[in-house]
mmCIF entry with sequence, helices, sheets and N, C-alpha, C, O atoms, coordinates in Angstrom:
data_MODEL
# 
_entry.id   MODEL 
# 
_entity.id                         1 
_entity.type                       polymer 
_entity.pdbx_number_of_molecules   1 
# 
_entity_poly.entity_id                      1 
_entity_poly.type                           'polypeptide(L)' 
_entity_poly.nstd_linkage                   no 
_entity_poly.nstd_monomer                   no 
_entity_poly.pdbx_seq_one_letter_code       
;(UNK)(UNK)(UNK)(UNK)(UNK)(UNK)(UNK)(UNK)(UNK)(UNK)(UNK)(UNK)(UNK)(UNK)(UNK)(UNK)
(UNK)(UNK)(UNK)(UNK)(UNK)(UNK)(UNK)(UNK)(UNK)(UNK)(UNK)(UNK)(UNK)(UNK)(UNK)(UNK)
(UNK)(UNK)(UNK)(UNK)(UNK)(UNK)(UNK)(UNK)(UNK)(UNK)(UNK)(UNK)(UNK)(UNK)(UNK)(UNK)
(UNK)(UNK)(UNK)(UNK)(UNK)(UNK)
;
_entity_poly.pdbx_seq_one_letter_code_can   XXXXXXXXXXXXXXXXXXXXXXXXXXXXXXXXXXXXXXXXXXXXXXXXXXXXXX 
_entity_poly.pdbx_strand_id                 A 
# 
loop_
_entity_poly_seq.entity_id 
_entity_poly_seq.num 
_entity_poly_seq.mon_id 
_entity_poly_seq.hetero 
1 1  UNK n 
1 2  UNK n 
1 3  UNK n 
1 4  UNK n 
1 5  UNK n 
1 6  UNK n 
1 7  UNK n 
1 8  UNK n 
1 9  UNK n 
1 10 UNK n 
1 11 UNK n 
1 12 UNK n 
1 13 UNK n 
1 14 UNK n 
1 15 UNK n 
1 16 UNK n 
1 17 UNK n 
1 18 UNK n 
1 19 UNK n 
1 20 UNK n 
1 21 UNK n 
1 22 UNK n 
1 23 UNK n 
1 24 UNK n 
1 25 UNK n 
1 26 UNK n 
1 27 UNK n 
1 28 UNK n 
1 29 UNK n 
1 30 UNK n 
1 31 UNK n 
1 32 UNK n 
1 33 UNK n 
1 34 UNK n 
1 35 UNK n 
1 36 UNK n 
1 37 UNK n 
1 38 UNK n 
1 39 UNK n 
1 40 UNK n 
1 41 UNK n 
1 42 UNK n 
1 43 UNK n 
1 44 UNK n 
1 45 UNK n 
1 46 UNK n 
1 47 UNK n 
1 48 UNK n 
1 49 UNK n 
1 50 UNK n 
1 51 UNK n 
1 52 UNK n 
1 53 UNK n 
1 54 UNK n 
# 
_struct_asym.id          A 
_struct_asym.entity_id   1 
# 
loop_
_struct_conf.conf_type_id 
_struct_conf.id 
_struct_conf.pdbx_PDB_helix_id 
_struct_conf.beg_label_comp_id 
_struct_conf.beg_label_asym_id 
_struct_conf.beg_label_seq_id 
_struct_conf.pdbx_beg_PDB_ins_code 
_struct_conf.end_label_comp_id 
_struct_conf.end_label_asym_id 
_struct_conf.end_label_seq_id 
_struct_conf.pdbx_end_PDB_ins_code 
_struct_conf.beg_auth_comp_id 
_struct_conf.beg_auth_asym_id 
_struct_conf.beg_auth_seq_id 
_struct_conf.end_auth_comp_id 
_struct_conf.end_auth_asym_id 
_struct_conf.end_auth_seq_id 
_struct_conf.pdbx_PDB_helix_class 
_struct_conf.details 
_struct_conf.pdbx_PDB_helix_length 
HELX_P HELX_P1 AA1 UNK A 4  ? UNK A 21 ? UNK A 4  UNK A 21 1 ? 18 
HELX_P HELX_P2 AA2 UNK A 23 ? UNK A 25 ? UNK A 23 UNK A 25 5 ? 3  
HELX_P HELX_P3 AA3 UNK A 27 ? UNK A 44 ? UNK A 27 UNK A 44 1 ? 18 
HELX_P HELX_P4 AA4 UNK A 46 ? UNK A 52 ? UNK A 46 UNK A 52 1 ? 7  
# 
_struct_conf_type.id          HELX_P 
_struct_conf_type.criteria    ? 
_struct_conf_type.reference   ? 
# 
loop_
_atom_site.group_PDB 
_atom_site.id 
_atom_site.type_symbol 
_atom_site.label_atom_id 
_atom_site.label_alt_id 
_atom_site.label_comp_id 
_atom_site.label_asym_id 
_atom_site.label_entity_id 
_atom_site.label_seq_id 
_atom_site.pdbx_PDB_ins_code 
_atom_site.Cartn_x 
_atom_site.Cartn_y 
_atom_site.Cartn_z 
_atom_site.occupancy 
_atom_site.B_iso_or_equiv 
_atom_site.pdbx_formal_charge 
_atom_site.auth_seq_id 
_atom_site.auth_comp_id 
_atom_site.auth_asym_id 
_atom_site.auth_atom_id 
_atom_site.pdbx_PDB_model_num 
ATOM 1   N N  . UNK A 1 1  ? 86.055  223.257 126.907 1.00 0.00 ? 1  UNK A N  1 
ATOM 2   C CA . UNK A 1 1  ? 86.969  222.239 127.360 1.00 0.00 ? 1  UNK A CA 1 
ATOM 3   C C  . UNK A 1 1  ? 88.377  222.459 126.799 1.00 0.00 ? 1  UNK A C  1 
ATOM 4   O O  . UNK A 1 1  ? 89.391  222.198 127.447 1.00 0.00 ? 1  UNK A O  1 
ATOM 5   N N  . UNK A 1 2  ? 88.379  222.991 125.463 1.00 0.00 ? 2  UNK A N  1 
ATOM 6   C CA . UNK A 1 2  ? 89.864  222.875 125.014 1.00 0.00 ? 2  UNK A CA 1 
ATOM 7   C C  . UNK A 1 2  ? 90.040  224.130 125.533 1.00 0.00 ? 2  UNK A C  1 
ATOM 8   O O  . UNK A 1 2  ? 88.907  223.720 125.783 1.00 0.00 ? 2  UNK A O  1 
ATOM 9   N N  . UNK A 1 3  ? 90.225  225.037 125.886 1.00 0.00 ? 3  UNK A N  1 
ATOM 10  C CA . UNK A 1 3  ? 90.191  226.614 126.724 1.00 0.00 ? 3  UNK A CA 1 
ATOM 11  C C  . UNK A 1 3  ? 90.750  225.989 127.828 1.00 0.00 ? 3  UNK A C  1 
ATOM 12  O O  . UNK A 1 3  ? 91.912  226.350 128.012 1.00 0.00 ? 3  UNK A O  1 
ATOM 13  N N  . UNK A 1 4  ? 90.256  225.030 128.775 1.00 0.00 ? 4  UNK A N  1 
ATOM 14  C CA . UNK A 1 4  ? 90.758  224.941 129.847 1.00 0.00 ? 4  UNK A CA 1 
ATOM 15  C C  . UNK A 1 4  ? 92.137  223.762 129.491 1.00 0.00 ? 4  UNK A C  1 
ATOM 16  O O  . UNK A 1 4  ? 93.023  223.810 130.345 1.00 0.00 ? 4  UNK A O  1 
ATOM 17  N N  . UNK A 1 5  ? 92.335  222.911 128.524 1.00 0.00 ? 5  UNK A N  1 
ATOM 18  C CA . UNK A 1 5  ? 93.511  222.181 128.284 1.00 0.00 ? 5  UNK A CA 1 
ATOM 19  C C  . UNK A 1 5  ? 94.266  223.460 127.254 1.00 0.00 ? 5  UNK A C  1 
ATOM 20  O O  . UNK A 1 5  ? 95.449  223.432 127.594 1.00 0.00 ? 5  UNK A O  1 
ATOM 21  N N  . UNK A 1 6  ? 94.178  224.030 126.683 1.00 0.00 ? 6  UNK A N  1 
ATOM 22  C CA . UNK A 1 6  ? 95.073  224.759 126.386 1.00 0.00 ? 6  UNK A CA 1 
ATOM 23  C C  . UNK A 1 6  ? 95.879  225.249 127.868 1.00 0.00 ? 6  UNK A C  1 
ATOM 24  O O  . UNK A 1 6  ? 96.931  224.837 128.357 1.00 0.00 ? 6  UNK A O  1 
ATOM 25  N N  . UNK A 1 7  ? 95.122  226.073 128.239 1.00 0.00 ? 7  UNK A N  1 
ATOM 26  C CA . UNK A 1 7  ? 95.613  226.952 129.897 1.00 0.00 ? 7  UNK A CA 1 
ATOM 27  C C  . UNK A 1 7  ? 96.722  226.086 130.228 1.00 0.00 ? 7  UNK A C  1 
ATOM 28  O O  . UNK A 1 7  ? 97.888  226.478 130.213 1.00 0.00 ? 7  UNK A O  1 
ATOM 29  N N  . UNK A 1 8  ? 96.240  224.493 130.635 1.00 0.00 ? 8  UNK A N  1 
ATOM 30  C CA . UNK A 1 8  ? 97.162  223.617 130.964 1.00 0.00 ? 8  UNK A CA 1 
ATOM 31  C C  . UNK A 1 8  ? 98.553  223.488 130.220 1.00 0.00 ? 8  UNK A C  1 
ATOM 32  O O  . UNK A 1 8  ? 99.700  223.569 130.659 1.00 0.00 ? 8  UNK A O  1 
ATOM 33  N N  . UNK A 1 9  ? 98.164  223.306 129.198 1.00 0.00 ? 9  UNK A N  1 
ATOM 34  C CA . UNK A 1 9  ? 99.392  223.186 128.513 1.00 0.00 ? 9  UNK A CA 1 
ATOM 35  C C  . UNK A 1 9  ? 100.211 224.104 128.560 1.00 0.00 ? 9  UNK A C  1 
ATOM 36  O O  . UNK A 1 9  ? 101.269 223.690 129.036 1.00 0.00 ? 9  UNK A O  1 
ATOM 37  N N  . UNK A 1 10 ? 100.254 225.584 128.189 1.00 0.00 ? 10 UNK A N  1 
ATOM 38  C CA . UNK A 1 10 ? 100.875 226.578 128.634 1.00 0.00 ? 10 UNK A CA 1 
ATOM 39  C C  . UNK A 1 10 ? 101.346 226.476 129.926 1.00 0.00 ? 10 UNK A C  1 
ATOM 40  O O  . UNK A 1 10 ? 102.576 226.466 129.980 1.00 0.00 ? 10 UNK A O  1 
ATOM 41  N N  . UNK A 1 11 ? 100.786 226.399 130.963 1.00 0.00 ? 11 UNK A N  1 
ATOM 42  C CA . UNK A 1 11 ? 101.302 226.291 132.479 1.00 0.00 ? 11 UNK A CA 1 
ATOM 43  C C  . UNK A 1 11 ? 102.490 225.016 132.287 1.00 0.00 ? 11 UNK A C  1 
ATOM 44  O O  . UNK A 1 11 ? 103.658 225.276 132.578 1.00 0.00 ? 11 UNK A O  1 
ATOM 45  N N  . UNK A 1 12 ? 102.133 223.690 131.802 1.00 0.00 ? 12 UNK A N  1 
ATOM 46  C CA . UNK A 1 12 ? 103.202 222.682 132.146 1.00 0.00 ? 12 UNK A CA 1 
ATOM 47  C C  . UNK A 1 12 ? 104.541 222.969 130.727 1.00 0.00 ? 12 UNK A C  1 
ATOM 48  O O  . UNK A 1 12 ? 105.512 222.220 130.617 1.00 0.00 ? 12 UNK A O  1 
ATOM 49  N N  . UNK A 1 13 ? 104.359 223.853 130.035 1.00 0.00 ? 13 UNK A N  1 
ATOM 50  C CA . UNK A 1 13 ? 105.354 224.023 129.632 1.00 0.00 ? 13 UNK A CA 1 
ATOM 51  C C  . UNK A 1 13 ? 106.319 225.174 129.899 1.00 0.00 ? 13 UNK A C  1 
ATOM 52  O O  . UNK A 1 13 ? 107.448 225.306 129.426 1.00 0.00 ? 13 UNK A O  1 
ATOM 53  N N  . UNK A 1 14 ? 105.475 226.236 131.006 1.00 0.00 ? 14 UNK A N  1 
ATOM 54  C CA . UNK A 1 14 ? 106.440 227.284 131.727 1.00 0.00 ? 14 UNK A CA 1 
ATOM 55  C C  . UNK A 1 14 ? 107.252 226.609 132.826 1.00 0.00 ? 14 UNK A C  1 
ATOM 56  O O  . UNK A 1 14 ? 108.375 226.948 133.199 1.00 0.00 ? 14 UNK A O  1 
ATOM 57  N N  . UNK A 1 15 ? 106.424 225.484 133.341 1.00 0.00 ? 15 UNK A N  1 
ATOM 58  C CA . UNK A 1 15 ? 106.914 224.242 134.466 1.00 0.00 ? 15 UNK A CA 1 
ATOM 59  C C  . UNK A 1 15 ? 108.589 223.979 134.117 1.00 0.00 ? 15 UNK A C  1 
ATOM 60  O O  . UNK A 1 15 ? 109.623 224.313 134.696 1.00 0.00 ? 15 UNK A O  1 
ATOM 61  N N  . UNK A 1 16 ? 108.359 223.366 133.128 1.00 0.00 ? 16 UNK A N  1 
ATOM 62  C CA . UNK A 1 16 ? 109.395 222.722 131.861 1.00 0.00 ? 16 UNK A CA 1 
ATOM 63  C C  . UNK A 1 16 ? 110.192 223.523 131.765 1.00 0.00 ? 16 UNK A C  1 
ATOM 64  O O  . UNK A 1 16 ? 111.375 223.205 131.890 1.00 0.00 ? 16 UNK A O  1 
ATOM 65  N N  . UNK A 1 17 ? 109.757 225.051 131.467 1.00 0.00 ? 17 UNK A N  1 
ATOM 66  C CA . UNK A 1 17 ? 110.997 225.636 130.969 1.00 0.00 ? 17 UNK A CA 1 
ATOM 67  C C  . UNK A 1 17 ? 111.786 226.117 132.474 1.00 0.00 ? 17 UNK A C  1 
ATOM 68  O O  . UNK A 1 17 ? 113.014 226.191 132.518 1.00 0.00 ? 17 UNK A O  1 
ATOM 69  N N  . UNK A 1 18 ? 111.032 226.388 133.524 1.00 0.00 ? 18 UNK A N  1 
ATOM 70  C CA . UNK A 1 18 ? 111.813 227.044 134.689 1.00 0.00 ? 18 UNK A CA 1 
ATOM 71  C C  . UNK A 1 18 ? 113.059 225.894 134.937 1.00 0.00 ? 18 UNK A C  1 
ATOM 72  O O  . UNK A 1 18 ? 114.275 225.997 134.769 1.00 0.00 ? 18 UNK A O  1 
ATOM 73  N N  . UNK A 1 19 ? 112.295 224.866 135.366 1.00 0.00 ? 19 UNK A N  1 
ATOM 74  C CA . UNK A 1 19 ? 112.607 223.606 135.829 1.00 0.00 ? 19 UNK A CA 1 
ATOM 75  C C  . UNK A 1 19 ? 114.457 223.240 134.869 1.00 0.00 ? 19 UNK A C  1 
ATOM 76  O O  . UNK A 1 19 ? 115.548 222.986 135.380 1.00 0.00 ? 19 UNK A O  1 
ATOM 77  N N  . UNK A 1 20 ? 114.030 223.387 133.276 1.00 0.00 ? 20 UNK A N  1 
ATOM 78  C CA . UNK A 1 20 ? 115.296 223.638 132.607 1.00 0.00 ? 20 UNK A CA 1 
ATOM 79  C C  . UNK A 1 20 ? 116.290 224.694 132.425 1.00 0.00 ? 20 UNK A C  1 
ATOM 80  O O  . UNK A 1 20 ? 117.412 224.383 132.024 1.00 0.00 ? 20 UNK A O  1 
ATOM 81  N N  . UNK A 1 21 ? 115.907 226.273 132.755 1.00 0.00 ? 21 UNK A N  1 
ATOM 82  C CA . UNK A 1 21 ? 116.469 227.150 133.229 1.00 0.00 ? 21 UNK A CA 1 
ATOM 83  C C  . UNK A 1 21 ? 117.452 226.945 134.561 1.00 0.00 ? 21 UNK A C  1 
ATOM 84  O O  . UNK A 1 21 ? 118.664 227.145 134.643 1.00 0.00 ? 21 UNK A O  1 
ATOM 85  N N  . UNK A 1 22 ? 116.394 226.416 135.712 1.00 0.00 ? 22 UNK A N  1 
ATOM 86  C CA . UNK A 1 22 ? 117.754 226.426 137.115 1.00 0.00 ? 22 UNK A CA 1 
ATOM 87  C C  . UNK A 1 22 ? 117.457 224.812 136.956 1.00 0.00 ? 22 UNK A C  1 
ATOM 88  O O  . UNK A 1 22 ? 116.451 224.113 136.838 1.00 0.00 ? 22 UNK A O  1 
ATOM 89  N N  . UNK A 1 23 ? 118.891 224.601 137.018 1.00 0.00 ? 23 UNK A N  1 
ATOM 90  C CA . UNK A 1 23 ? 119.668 223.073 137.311 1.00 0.00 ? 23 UNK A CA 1 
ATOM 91  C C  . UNK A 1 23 ? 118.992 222.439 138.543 1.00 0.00 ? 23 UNK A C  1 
ATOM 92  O O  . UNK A 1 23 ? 118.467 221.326 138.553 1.00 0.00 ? 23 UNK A O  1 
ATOM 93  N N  . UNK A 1 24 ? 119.081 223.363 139.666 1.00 0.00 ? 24 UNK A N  1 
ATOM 94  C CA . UNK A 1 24 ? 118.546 222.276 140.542 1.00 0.00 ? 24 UNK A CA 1 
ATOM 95  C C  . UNK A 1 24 ? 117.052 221.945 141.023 1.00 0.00 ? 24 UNK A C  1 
ATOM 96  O O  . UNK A 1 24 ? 116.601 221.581 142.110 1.00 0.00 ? 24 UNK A O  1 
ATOM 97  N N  . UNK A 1 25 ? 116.339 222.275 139.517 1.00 0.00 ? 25 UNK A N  1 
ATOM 98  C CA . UNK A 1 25 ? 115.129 222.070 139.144 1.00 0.00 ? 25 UNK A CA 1 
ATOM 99  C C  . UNK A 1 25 ? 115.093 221.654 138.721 1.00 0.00 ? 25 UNK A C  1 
ATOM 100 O O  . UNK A 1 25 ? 113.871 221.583 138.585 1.00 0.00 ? 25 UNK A O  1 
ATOM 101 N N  . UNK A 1 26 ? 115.769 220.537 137.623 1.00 0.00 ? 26 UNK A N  1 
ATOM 102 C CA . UNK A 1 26 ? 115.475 219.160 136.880 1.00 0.00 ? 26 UNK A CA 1 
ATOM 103 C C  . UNK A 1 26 ? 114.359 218.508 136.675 1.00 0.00 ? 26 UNK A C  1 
ATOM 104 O O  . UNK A 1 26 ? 114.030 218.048 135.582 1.00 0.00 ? 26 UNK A O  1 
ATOM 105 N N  . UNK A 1 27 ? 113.659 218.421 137.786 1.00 0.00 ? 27 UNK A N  1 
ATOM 106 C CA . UNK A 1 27 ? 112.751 217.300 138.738 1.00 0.00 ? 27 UNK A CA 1 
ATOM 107 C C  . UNK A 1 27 ? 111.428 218.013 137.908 1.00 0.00 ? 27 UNK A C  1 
ATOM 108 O O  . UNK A 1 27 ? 110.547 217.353 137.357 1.00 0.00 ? 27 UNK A O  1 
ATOM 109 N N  . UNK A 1 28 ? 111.487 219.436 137.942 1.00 0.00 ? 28 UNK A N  1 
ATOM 110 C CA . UNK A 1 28 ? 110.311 220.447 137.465 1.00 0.00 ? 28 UNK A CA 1 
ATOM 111 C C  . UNK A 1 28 ? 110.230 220.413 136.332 1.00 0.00 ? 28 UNK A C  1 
ATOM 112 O O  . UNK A 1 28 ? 109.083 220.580 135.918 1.00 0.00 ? 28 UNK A O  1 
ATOM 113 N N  . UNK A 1 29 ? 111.110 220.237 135.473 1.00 0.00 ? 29 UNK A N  1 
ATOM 114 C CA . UNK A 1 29 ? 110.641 220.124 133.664 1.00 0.00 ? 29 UNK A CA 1 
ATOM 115 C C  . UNK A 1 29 ? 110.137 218.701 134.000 1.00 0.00 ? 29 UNK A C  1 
ATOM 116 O O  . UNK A 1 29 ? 108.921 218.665 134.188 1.00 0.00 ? 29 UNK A O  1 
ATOM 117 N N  . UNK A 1 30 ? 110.885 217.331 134.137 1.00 0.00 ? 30 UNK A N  1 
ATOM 118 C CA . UNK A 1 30 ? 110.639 216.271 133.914 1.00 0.00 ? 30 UNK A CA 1 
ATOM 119 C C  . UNK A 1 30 ? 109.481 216.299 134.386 1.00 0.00 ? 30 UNK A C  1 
ATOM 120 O O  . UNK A 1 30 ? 108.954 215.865 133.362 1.00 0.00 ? 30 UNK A O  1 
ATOM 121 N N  . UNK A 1 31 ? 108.337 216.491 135.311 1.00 0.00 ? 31 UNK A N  1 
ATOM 122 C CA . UNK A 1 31 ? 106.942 216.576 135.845 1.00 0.00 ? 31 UNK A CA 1 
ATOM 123 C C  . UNK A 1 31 ? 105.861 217.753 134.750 1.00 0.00 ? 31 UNK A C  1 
ATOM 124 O O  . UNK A 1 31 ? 104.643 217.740 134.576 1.00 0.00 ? 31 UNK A O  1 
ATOM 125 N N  . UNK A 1 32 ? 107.164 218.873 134.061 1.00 0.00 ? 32 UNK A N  1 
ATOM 126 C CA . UNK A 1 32 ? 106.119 219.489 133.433 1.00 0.00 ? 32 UNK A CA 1 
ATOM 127 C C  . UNK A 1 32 ? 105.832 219.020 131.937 1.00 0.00 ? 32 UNK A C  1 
ATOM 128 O O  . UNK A 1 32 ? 104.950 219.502 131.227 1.00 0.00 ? 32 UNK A O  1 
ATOM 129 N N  . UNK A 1 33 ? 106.969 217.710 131.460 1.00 0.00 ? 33 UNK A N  1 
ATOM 130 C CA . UNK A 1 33 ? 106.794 217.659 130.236 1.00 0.00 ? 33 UNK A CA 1 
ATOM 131 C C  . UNK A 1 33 ? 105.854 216.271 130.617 1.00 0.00 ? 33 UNK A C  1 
ATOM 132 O O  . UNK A 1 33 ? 105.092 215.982 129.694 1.00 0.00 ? 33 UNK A O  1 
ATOM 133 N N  . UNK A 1 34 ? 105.773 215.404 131.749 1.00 0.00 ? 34 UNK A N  1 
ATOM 134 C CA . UNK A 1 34 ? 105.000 214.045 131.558 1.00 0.00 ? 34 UNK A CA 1 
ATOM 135 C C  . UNK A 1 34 ? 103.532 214.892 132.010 1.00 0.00 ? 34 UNK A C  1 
ATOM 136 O O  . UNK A 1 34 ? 102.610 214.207 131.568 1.00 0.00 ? 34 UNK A O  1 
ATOM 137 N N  . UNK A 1 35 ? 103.022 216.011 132.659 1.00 0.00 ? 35 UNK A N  1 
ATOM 138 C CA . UNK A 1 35 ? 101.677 216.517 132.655 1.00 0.00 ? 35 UNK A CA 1 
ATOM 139 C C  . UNK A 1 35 ? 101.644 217.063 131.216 1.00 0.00 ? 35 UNK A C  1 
ATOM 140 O O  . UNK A 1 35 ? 100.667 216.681 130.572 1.00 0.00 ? 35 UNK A O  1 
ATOM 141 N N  . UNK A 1 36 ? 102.810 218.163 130.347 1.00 0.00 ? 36 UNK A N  1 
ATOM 142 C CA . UNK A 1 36 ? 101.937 218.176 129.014 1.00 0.00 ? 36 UNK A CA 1 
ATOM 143 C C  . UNK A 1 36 ? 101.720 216.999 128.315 1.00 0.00 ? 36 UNK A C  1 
ATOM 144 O O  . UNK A 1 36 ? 100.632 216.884 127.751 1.00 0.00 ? 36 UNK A O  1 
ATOM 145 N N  . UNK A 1 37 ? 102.737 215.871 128.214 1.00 0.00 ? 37 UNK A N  1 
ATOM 146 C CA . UNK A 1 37 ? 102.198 214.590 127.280 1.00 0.00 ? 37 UNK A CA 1 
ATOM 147 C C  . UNK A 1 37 ? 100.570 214.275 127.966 1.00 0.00 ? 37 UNK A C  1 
ATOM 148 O O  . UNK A 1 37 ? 99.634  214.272 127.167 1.00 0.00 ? 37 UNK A O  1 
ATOM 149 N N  . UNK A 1 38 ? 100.333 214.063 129.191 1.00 0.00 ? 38 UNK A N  1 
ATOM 150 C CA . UNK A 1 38 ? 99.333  213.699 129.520 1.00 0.00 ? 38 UNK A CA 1 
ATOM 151 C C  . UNK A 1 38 ? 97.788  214.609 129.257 1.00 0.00 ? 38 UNK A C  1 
ATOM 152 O O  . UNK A 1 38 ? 96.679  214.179 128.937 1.00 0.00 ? 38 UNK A O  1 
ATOM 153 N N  . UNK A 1 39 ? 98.194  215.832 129.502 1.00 0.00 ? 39 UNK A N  1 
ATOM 154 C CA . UNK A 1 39 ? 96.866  216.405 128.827 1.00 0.00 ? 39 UNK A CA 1 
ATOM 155 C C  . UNK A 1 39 ? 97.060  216.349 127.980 1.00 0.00 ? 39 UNK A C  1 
ATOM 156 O O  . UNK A 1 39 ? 96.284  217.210 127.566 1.00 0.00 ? 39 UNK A O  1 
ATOM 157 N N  . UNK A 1 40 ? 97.569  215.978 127.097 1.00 0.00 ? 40 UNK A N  1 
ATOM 158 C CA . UNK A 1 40 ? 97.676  216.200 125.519 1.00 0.00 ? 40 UNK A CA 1 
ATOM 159 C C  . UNK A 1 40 ? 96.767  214.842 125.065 1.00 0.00 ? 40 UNK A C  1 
ATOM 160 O O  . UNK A 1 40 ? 95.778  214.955 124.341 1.00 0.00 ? 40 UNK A O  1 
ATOM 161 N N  . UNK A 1 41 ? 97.142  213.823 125.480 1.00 0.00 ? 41 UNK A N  1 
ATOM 162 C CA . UNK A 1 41 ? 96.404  212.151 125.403 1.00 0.00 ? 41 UNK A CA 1 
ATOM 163 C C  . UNK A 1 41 ? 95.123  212.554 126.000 1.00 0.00 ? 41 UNK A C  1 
ATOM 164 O O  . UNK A 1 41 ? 94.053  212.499 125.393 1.00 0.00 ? 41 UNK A O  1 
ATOM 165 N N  . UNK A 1 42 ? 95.276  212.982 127.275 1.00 0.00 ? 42 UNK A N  1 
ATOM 166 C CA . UNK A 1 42 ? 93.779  213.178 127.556 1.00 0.00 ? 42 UNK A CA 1 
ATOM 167 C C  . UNK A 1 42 ? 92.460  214.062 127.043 1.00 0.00 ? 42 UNK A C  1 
ATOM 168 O O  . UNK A 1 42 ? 91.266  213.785 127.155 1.00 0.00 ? 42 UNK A O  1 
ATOM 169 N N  . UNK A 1 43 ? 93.161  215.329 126.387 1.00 0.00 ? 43 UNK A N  1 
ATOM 170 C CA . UNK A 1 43 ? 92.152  215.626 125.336 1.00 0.00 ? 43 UNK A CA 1 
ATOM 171 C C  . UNK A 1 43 ? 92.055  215.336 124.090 1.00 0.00 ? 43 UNK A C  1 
ATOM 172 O O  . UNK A 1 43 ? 90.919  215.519 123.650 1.00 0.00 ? 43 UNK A O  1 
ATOM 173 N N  . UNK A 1 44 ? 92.872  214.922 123.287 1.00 0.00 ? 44 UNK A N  1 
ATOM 174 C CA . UNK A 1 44 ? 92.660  213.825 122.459 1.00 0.00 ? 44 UNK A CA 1 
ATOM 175 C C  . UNK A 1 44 ? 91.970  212.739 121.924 1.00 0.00 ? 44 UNK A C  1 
ATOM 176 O O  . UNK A 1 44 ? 91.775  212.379 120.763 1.00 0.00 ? 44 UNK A O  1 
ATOM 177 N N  . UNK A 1 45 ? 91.431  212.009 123.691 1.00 0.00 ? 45 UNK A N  1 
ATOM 178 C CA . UNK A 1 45 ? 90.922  210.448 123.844 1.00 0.00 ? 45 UNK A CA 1 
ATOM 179 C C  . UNK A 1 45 ? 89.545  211.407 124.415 1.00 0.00 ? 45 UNK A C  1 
ATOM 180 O O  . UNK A 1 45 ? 88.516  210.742 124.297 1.00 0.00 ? 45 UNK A O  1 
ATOM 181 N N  . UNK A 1 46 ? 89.373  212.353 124.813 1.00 0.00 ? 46 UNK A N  1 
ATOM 182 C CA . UNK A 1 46 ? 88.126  213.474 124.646 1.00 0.00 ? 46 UNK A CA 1 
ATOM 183 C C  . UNK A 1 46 ? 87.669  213.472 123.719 1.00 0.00 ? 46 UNK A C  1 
ATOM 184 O O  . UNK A 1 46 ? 86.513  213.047 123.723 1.00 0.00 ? 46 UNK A O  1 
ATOM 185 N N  . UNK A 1 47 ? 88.049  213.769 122.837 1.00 0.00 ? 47 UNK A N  1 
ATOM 186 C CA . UNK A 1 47 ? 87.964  214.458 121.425 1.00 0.00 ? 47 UNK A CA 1 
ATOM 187 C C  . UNK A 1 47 ? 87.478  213.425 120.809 1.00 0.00 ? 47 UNK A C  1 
ATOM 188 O O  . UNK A 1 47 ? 86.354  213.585 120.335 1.00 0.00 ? 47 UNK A O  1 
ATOM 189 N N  . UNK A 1 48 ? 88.168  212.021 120.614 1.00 0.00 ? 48 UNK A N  1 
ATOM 190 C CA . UNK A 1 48 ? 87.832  210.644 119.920 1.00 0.00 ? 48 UNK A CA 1 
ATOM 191 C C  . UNK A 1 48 ? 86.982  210.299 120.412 1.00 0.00 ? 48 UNK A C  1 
ATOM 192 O O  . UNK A 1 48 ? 86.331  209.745 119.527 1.00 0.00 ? 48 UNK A O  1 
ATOM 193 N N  . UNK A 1 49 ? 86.211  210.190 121.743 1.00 0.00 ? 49 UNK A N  1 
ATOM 194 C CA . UNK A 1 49 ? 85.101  209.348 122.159 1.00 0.00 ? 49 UNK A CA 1 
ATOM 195 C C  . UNK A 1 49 ? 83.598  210.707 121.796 1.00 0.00 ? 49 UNK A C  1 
ATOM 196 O O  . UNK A 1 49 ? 82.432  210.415 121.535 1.00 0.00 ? 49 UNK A O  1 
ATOM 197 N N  . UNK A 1 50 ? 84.108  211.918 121.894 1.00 0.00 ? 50 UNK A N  1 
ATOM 198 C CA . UNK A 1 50 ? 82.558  212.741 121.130 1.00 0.00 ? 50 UNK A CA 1 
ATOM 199 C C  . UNK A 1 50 ? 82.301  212.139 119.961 1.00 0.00 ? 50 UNK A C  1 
ATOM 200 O O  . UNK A 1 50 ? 81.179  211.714 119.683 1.00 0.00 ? 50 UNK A O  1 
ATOM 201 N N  . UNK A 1 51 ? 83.417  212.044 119.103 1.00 0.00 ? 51 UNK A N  1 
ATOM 202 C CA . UNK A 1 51 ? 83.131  211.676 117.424 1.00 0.00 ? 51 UNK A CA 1 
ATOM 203 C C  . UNK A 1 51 ? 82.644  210.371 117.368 1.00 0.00 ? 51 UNK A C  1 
ATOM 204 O O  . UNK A 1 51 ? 81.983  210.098 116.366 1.00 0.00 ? 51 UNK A O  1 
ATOM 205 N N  . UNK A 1 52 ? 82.821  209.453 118.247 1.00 0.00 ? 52 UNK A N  1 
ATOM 206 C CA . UNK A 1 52 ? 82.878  208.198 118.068 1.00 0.00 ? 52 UNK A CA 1 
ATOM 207 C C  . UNK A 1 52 ? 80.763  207.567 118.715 1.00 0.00 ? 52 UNK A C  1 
ATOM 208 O O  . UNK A 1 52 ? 80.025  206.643 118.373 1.00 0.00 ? 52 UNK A O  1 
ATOM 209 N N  . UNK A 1 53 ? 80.650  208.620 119.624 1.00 0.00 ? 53 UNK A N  1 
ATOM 210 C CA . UNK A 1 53 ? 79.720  208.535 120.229 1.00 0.00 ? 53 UNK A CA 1 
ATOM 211 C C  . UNK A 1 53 ? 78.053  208.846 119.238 1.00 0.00 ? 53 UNK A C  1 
ATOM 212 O O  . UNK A 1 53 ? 77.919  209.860 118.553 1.00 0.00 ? 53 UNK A O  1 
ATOM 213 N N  . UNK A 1 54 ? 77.108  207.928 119.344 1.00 0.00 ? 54 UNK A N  1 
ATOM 214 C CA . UNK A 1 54 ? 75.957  208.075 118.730 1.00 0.00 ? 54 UNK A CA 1 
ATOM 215 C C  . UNK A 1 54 ? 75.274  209.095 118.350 1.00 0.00 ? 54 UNK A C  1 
ATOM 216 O O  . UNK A 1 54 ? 74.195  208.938 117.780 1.00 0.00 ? 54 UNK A O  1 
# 
């Protein structure tokens, strides 16, 4: 599972960086940095409910 959110993360931060490279890509970082915050919470709240679980 973290293999496949790593992958992610790498991808939405090449997003991020193109997106901040050409100007009239703006739109493309701002989408690649709210998907890395989001996998980032989402494996996280992964991670907390195994440990948490019986």
């Amino acid at each position: 599972m973290w293999t496949v959110l790593l992958i992610l993360l790498v991808a939405w931060v090449v997003l991020s960086i193109v997106g901040f490279v050409f100007e009239g890509l703006l739109w493309l970082a701002i989408i690649g940095i709210v998907l890395f915050v989001g996998t980032l919470l989402f494996g996280f709240l992964r991670q907390n409910a195994r440990r948490n679980r019986p």
